[in-house]
C-alpha positions as CSV (number, residue, x, y, z in Angstrom):
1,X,77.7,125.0,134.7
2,X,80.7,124.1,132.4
3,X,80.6,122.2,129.6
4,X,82.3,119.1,129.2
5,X,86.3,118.9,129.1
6,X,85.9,117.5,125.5
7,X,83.2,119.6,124.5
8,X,85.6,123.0,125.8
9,X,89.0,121.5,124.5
10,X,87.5,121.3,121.1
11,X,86.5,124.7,121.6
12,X,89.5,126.3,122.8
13,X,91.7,124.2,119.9
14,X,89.2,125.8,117.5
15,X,90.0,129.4,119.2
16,X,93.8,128.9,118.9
17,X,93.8,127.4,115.5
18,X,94.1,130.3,113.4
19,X,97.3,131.9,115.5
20,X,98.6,128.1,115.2
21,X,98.3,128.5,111.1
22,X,100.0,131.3,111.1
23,X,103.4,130.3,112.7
24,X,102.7,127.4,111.2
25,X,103.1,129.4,107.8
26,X,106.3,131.5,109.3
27,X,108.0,127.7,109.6
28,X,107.7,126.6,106.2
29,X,108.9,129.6,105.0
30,X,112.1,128.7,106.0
31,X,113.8,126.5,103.7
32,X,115.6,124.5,106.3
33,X,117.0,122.1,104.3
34,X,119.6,120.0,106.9
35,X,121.0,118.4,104.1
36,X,122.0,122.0,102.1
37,X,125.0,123.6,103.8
38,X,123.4,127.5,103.2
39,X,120.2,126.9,104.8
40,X,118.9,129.3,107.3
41,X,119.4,126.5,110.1
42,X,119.7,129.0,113.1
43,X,116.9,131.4,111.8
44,X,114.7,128.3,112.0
45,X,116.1,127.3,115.5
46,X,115.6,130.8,116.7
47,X,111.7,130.7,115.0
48,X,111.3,127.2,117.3
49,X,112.3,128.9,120.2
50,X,110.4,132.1,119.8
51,X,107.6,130.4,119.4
52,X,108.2,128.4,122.8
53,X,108.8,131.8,124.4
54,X,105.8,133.7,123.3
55,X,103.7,130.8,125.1
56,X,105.8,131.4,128.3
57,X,108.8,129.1,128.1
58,X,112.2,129.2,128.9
59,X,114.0,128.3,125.3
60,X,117.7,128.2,124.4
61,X,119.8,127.6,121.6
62,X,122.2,125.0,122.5
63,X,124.9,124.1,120.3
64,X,126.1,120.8,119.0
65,X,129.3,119.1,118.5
66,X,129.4,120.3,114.5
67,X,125.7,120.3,113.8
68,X,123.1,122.9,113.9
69,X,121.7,123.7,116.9
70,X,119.1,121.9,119.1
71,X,116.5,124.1,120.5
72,X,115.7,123.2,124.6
73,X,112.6,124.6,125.8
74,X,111.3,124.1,129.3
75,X,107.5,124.9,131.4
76,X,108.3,123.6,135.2
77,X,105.6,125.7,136.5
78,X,103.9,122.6,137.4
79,X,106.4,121.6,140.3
80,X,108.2,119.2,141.2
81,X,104.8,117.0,141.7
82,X,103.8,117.0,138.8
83,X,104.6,114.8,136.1
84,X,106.9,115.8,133.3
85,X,106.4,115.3,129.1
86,X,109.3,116.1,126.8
87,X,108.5,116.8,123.5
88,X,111.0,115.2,120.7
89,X,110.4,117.3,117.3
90,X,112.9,118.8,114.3
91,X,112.4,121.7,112.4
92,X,114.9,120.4,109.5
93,X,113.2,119.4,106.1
94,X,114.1,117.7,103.4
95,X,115.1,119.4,100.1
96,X,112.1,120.4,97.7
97,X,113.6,119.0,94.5
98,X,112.3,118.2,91.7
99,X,110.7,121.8,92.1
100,X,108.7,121.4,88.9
101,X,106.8,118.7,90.3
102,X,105.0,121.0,92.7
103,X,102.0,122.7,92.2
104,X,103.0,125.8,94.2
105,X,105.7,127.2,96.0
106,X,107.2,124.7,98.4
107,X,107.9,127.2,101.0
108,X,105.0,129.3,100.8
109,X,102.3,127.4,102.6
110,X,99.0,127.1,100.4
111,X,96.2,126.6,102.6
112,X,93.2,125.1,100.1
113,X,90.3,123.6,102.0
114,X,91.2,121.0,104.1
115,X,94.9,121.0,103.2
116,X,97.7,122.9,104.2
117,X,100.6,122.5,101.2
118,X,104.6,123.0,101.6
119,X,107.6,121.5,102.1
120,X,108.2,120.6,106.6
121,X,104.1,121.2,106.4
122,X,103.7,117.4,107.7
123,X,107.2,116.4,108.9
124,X,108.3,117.5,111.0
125,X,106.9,121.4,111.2
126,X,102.9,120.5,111.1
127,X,103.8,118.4,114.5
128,X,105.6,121.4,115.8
129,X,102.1,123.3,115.0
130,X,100.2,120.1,116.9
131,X,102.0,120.6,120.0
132,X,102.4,124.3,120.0
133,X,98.4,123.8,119.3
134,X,97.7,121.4,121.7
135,X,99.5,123.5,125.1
136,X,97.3,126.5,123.8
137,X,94.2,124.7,124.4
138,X,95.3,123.9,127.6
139,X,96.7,126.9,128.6
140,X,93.2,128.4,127.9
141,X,91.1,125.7,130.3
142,X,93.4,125.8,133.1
143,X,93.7,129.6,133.6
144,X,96.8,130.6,131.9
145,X,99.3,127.8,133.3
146,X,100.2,124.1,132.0
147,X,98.7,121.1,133.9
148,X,102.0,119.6,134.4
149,X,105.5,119.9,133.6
150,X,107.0,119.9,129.7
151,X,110.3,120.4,128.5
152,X,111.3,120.4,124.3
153,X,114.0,118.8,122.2
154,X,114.1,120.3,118.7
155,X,116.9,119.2,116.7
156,X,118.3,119.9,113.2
157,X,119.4,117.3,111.8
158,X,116.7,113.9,111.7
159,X,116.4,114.4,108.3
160,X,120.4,113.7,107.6
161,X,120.7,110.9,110.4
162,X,120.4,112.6,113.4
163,X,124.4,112.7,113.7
164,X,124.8,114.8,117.1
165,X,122.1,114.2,118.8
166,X,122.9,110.7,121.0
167,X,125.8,112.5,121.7
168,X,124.0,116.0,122.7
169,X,121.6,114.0,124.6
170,X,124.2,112.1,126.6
171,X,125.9,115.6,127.6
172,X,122.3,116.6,128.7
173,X,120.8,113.6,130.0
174,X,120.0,115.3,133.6
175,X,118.1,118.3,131.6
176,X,115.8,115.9,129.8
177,X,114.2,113.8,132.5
178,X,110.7,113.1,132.0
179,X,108.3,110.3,132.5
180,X,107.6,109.9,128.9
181,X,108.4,111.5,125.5
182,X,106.1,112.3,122.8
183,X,107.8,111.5,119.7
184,X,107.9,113.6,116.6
185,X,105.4,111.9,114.4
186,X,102.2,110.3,114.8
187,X,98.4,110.1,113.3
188,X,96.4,107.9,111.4
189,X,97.5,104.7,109.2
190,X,95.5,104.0,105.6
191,X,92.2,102.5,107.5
192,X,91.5,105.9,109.3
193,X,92.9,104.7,112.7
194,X,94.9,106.2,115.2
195,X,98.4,104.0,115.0
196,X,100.8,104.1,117.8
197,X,104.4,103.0,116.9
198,X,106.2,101.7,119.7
199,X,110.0,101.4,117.9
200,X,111.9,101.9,114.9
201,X,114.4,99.9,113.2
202,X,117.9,100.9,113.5
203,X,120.4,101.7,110.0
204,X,124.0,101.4,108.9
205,X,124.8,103.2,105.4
206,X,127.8,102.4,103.4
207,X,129.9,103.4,100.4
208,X,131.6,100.5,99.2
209,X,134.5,101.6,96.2
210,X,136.1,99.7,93.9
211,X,139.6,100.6,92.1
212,X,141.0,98.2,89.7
213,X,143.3,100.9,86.8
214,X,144.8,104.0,86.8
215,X,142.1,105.2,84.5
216,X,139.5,103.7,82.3
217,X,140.6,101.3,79.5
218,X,139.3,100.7,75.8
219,X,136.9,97.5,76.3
220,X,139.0,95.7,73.1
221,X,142.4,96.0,74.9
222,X,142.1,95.5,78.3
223,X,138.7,93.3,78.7
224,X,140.1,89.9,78.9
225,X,143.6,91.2,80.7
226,X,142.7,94.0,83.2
227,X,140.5,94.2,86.4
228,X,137.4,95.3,85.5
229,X,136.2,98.1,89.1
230,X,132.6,97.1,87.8
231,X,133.1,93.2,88.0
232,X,135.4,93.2,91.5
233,X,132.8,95.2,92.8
234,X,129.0,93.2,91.9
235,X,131.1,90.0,93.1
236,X,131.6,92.0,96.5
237,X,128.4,93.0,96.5
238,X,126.9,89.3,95.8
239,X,128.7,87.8,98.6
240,X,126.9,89.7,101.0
241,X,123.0,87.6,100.2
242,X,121.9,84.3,99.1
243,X,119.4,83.8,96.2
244,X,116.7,83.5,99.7
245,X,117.6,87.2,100.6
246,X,119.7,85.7,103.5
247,X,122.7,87.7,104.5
248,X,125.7,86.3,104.5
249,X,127.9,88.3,106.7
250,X,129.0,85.3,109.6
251,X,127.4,86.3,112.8
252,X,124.9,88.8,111.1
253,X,121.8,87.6,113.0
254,X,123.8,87.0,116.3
255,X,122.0,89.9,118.3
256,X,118.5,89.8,116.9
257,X,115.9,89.7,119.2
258,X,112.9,87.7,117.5
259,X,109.0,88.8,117.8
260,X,107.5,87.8,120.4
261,X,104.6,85.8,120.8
262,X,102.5,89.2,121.5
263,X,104.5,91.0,119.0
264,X,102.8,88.4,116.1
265,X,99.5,89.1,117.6
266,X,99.5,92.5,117.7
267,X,100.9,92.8,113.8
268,X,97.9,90.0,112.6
269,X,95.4,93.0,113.8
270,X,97.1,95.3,110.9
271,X,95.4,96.2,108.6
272,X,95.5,93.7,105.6
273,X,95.1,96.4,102.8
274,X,98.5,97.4,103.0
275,X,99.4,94.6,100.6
276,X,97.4,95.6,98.0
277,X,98.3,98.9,98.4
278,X,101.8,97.9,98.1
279,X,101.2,95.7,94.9
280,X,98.9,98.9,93.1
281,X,102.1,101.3,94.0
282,X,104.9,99.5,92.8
283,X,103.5,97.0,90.2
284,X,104.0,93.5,91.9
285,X,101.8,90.0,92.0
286,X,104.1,88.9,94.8
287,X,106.0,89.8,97.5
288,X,109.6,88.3,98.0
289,X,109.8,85.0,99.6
290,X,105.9,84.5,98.7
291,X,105.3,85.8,102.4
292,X,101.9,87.6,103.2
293,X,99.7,88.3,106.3
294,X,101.2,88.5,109.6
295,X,104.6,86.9,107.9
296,X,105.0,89.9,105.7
297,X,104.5,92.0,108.3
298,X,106.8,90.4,110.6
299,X,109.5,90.4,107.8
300,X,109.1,93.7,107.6
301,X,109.4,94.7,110.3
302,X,112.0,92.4,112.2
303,X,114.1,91.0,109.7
304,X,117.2,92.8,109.3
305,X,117.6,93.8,105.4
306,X,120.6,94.8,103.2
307,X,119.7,97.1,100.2
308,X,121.6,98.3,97.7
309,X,120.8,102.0,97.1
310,X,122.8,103.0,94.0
311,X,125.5,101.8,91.9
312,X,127.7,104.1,89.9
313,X,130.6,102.9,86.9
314,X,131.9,103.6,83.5
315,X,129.9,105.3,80.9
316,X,126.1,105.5,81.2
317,X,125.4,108.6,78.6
318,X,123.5,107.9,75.3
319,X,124.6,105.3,72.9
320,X,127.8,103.3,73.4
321,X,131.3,103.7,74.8
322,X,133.2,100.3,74.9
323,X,135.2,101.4,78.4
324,X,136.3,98.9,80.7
325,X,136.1,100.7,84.0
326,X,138.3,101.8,86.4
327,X,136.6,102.4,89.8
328,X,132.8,101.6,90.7
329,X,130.9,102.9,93.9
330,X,127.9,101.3,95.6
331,X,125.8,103.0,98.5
332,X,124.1,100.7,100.7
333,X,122.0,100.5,104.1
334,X,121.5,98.1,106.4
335,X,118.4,98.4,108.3
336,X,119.2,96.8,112.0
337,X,116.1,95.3,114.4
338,X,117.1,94.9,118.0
339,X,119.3,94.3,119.4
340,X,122.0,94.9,116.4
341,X,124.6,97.2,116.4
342,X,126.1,99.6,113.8
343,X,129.2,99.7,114.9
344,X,129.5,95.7,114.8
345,X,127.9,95.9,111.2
346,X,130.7,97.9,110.4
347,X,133.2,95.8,111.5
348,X,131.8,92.5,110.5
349,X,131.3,93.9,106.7
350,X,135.0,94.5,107.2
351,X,136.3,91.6,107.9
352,X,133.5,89.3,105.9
353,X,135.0,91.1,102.4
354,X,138.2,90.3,103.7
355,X,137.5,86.5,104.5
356,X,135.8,86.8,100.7
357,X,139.0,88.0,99.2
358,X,137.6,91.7,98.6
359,X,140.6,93.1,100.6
360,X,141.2,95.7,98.3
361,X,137.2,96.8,98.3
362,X,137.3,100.6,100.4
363,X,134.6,100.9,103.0
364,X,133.1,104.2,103.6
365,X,130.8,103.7,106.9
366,X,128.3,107.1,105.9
367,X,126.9,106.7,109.6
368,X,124.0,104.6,111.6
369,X,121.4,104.7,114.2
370,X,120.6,101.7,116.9
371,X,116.9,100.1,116.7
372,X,115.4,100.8,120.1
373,X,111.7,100.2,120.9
374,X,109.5,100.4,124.0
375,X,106.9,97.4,125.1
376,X,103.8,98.1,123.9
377,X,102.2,96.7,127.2
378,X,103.7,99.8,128.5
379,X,101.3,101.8,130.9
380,X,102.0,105.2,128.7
381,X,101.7,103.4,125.4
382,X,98.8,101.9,127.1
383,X,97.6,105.6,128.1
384,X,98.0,106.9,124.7
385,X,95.9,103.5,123.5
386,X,93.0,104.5,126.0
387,X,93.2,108.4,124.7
388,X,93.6,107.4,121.5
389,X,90.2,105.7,121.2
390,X,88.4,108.7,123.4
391,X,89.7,110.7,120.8
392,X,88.8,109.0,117.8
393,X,86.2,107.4,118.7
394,X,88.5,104.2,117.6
395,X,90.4,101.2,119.3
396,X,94.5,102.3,117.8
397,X,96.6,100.1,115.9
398,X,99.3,99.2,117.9
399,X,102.9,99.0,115.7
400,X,105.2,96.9,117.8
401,X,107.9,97.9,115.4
402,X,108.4,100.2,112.5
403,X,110.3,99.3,109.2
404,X,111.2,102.6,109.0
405,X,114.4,104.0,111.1
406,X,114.3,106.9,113.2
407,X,117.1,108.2,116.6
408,X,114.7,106.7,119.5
409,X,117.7,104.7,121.0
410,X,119.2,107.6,122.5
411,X,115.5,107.7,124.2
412,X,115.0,104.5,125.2
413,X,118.4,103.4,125.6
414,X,119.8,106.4,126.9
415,X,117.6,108.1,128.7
416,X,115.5,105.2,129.6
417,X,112.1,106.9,128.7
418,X,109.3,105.0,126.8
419,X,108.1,107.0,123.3
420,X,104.5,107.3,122.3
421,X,103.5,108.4,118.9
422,X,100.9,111.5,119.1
423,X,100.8,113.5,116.1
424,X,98.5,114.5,112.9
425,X,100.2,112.6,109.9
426,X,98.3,110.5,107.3
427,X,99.5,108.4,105.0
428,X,98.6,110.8,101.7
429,X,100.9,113.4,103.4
430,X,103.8,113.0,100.7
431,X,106.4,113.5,102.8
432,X,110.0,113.7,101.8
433,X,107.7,114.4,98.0
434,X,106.5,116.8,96.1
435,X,103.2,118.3,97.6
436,X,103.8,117.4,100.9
437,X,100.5,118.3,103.1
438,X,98.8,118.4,106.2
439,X,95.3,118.0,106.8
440,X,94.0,120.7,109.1
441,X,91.1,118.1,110.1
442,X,94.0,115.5,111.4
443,X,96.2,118.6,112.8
444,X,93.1,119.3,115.3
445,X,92.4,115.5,116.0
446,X,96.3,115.3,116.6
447,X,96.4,118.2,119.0
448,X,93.3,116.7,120.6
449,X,94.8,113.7,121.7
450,X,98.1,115.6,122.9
451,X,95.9,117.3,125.1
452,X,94.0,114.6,126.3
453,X,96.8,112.6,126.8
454,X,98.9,115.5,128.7
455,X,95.6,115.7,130.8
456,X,95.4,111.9,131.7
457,X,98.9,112.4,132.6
458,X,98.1,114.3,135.4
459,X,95.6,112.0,136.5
C-alpha cells in the first residue's frame, strides 16, 4: 500500500532538492542586473529556458519591443481537459552594491545551514527554484507526466518597472490562457504564516527639473535679484500636499476605489506587530496622521501617496560655497490604488503646476504601472487559502492589497486571470540588500504548497 500523498510529496521534494540547489546555484551566478546595460540578460534567459527544457518543456526566447527577452515555456501534455497554471517569475536582479557590505560573494551562492546566500537567491531566482522544485515532485508521483497543463512567463525586466511586458503580454494574450497565475513571490509574513497577497498598488515616477540662470551665481550678487532653481522648485514641490499629507492635485482621488467593508475586516486580522516592528526599524513613537490598527493598515495600503525620492541642487561638498543655484532636480513616485491611472497622473501633474504658476517646471514621466487586484473571495485565492493551511498547518493571512507595486494589471486587467501568491520568501530575506537569502526550510514549504495547490487544481 502507498503512503499518503503528503507523506510521498515530501519525499519526492526531498529527492529532487539537491538537483534543485544546484541550478539554483547556476542562476545566481549570473549577475543579471536589469538595471546594468552589460549584463548577461540573454545567458540568463537561455539558463530559464534550459532549465524548463531539461524537465520536458517546450521554451522559447521571445523578444520584446526594446527589452530583454521573456522566456515562454509551455507542458500541454495534460490536454485540453485539463486545467491550465501559468507561472509569472523574472530572472532579473537587482544590483549588488554596496559590495562591501556583503559577507561573501553576491553571485556565488553560499549555502550555510539553513540559508542559501546571493544576490536573485530570494527574488526572484529562489522562486524560479520553488517551481522548477515543486513540478519535479510531481513529475515523480504521477509517473513521469504533469497532472495538468502549465505554461511560463519569465521576464527581464520587474526589477526596472516591468517596461515591455503589458505590451508583450497584449501581443500574446491567446498564448497565455490559463485559469489562474501563480505570481512570482509568496511565503510567510513576520508571525510565521502563510500570507496570500491578492493585489498591488500601482506607481507613477517623475523627474521634476527646475532652470532659473544660465549657470550658477555668487549667493552675494544674485540672491535677492535672480531666480533661485532650488526655491522655484521646493515651492512646486509644496503645492502638490497639505500639512495633512493630502494631495493637492484637483481630481487626484477621483478614481479611487475605497476598502470595502470585507477589505477592513480582513486587514484587522494582520498581524499587529508590524507597528512595532516598524517603529524599532526606523526610530519613530508615531506614525503620521497618529493612525494605528486597522487604520494604518488601510492607509497603507489604499491611500494613494506622493513621495519625494531625492532632491539634487547647488553645492553639497564639504564646508561652504555661497552659490545661488541654477537648476534643481526632484525624483518622485506616486504609488496609485485602484482604480487610478498613470497616465492621468501624468497629465493632471501637468496641468496642476501649470494652474500653480510652475509653467516653466520640466516634467520627466520615468514610467508607471496600474494597481490591479483580484477578490480575495475568489475560489482560487480561496484554493490557495485551504492549501495553504494543509500545508502549514496554519489558517493564511489574507492581504487584500499590497503597499508595495508590482505589473499584475496586465494579469488581471488584461488577461483577466486571478493571481495567487505561492512562493518561499520571508520577511528576513533582504531583498533588494546586502545578504539577500533564502531559507531552504521555506523553499521546501513553498514548493509544497505549489504542489498541493497544482494538485487540488485538478480536483
Amino acid at each position: 500500500m502507498n503512503p499518503p500523498v503528503p507523506s510521498r510529496l515530501q519525499k519526492a521534494l526531498e529527492t529532487a532538492l539537491p538537483g534543485v540547489l544546484g541550478e539554483l546555484a547556476e542562476l545566481v551566478a549570473l549577475a543579471s542586473v536589469g538595471a546594468k546595460p552589460d549584463s548577461p540578460m540573454a545567458l540568463c534567459a537561455e539558463k530559464v529556458a534550459q532549465l524548463y527544457r531539461k524537465r520536458g518543456f517546450e521554451a522559447h526566447l521571445v523578444p520584446t519591443n526594446g527589452g530583454p527577452p521573456v522566456v515562454y515555456a509551455e507542458d500541454r501534455s495534460a490536454g485540453v481537459e485539463a486545467p491550465t497554471a501559468l507561472f509569472y517569475n523574472h530572472y532579473d536582479v537587482q544590483p549588488a552594491e554596496p559590495f562591501d557590505l556583503w559577507e561573501s560573494d553576491p553571485w556565488t551562492m553560499r549555502h550555510e545551514g539553513d540559508f542559501l546566500f546571493g544576490r536573485g537567491s530570494s527574488d526572484d531566482k529562489g522562486h524560479i527554484a520553488c517551481r522548477l522544485l515543486a513540478l519535479d515532485a510531481l513529475k515523480a508521483l504521477n509517473g513521469g507526466a504533469l497532472p495538468i497543463n502549465i505554461k511560463v512567463l519569465v521576464e527581464g525586466e520587474e526589477e526596472t518597472a516591468s517596461v515591455h511586458l503589458a505590451e508583450w503580454i497584449e501581443q500574446h494574450s491567446a498564448l497565455l490562457a490559463a485559469d489562474v497565475t501563480l505570481w512570482e513571490f509568496g511565503g510567510i509574513n513576520a508571525a510565521g504564516e502563510p500570507e496570500l497577497i491578492c493585489g498591488l498598488r500601482g506607481i507613477a515616477t517623475f523627474e521634476l527639473r527646475a532652470r532659473t540662470i544660465d549657470h550658477d551665481a555668487h549667493s552675494g550678487v544674485g540672491g535677492t535679484i535672480l531666480p533661485n532653481a532650488a526655491w522655484r522648485l521646493v515651492h512646486a514641490l509644496a503645492s502638490l500636499k497639505d500639512k495633512d499629507e493630502r494631495i493637492l492635485i484637483p481630481g487626484h482621488y477621483d478614481a479611487v476605489l475605497p476598502a470595502t467593508d470585507a477589505d477592513l475586516a480582513l486587514l484587522g486580522k494582520l498581524s499587529p506587530e508590524i507597528e512595532a516592528e516598524l517603529r524599532a526599524e526606523f526610530g519613530i513613537s508615531h506614525f503620521l496622521g497618529g493612525v494605528t490598527g486597522a487604520e494604518l493598515q488601510r492607509r497603507a495600503s489604499f491611500e494613494p501617496s506622493c513621495t519625494i525620492n531625492g532632491l539634487t541642487s547647488g553645492y553639497q561638498g564639504a564646508g561652504t560655497k555661497t552659490v545661488l543655484p541654477a537648476e534643481a532636480t526632484a525624483k518622485l513616485d506616486f504609488r496609485l490604488v485602484p482604480d487610478m491611472d498613470p497616465e492621468v497622473v501624468h497629465q493632471s501633474l501637468r496641468a496642476h503646476l501649470d494652474a500653480q504658476g510652475f509653467s516653466d517646471i520640466e516634467i520627466h514621466y520615468l514610467g508607471g504601472q496600474k494597481p490591479g487586484r483580484v477578490s480575495p473571495d475568489h475560489p482560487m485565492v480561496q484554493l490557495a487559502a485551504q492549501t495553504a493551511e494543509e500545508v502549514y498547518g496554519v489558517a493564511p493571512s489574507i492581504v487584500p492589497l499590497s503597499p508595495v507595486t508590482g505589473p499584475v494589471h496586465p494579469f488581471v486587467g488584461g488577461l483577466r486571470q486571478p493571481i495567487v501568491t505561492i512562493g518561499c520568501g520571508y520577511p528576513g530575506a533582504r531583498v533588494h540588500a546586502p545578504n539577500e537569502n533564502l531559507r531552504v526550510s521555506d523553499l521546501l514549504q513553498g514548493a509544497r504548497h505549489t504542489a498541493a495547490f497544482l494538485m487540488a487544481l485538478k480536483t
